[in-house]
N, C-alpha and C positions, 0 to 999 in steps of 0.2 A: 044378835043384831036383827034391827025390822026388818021385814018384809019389803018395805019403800026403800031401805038402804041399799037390800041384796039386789032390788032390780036397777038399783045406780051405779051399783055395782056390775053389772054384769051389763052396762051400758058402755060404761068405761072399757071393760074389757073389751067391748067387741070395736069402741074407738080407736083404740090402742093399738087391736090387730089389723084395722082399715090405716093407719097411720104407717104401720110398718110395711103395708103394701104400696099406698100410693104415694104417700112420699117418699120414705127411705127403699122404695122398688125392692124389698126386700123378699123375697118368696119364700114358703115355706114355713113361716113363722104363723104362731096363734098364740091368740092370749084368752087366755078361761076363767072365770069365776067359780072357785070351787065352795060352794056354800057348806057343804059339813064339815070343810076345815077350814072356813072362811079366809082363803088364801087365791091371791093367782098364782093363774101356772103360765109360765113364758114357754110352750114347746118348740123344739125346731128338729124334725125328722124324731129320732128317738132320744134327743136331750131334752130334758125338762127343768128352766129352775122355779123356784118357789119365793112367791112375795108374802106373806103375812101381813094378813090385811090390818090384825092391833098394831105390828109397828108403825103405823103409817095413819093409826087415830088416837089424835091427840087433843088436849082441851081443848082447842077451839073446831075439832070436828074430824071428819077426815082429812090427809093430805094429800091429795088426788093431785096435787101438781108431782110433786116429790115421787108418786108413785109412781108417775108416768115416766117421771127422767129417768128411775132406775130401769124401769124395764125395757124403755125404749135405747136405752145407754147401753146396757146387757146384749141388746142385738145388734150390732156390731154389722156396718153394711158389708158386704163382700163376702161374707159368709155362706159357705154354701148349705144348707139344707143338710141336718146330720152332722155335722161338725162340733167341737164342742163349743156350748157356748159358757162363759164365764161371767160371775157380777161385772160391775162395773168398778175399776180398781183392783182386781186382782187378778194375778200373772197365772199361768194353769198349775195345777196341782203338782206337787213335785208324785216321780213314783215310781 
């Protein structure tokens, strides 16, 4: 991916984590552009999950809305910092 993407890239990201502080008052949370595996990473305390930024580009470009729902859906308000967090849609892991 360009060089012009990765840095819209990693603008978004850092939207996303101003998003989850000031509006959803969320603490804790960070969202990252990881460029050598062209992925975000949604962290909270020592949970990390992982967006793949090809599923989310499609023929008519990227989906940067779609990307934001999920990751901002994922953080889950009331959460505390270290908890686990889970996509959006699925119940925690049996174990």
């Amino acid at each position: 991916m360009s060089s012009d993407w990765a840095e819209e890239a990693e603008q978004q990201a850092k939207a996303m984590t101003r998003d989850l502080v000031e509006v959803g008052r969320t603490k804790g949370f960070r969202v990252t552009y990881q460029r050598r595996e062209a992925r975000f990473a949604l962290r909270a305390g020592t949970v990390t999950l992982y967006f793949s930024a090809h599923d989310y580009n499609g023929p008519r470009g990227m989906d940067w809305l779609r990307l934001r729902i999920d990751v901002l859906s994922s953080a889950r308000p009331g959460q505390a910092a270290g908890q686990q967090v889970e996509p959006a849609g699925l119940g925690p892991a049996p174990h």
